[in-house]
N, C-alpha and C positions, 0 to 999 in steps of 0.2 A: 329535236334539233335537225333541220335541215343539211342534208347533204351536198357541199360545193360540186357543181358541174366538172365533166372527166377533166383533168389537165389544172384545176384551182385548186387552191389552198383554204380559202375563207369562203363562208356565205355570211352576208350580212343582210336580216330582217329592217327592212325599213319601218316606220312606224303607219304606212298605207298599207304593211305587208307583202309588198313583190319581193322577192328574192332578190340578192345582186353578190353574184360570183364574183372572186375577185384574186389575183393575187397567185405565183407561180409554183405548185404542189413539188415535194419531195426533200429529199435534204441533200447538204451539198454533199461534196466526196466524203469529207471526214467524217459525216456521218451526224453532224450537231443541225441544229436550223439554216434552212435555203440565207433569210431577211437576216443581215445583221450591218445595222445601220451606223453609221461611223468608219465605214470601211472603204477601200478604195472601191469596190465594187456597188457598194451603194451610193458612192459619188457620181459612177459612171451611168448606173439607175435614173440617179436624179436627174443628171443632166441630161439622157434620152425623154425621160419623161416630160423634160421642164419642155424641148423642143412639142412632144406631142401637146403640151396643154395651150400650146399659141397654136397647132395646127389646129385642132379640136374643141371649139370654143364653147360646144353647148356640156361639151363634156365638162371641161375646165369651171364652167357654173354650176355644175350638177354635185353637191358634198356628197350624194351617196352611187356617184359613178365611179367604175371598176379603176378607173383613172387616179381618181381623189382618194380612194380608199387605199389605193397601193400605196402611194404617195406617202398616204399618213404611215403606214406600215414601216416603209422605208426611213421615217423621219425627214422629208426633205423639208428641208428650207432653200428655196431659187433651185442653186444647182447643183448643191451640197448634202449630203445627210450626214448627220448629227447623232450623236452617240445618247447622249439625253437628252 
């Protein structure tokens, strides 16, 4: 199993095999998981995100960019994340 780069949380194998870091390492203060999607925080996630993926368009096409993969993590849908 490959080791996420200093500061990530996840690596995700592509099936070409490059690596793709992704995603914000540690847990929050209470000591549970950083991602927990449904929250106001991963609202706030989303909707910084949602602006990068109109800045960042090759990224925004790319499913296994650090971008799209957070996203999924997060659950977003637009500018929302969702609890299921």
């Amino acid at each position: 199993m490959p080791k996420p780069a200093k500061g990530k949380a996840k690596v995700k194998v592509t099936k070409e095999g490059k690596k793709v870091s992704y995603g914000q390492s540690g847990e929050a203060k209470g000591g549970g998981p950083r991602v927990k999607p449904g929250t106001s925080k991963g609202d706030a996630y989303c909707a910084r995100s949602e602006g990068q993926m109109k800045k960042h368009t090759e990224a925004a096409n790319d499913p296994n960019s650090p971008l799209r993969l957070s996203r999924k993590r997060w659950k977003c849908s637009g500018t929302k994340s969702t609890k299921s």
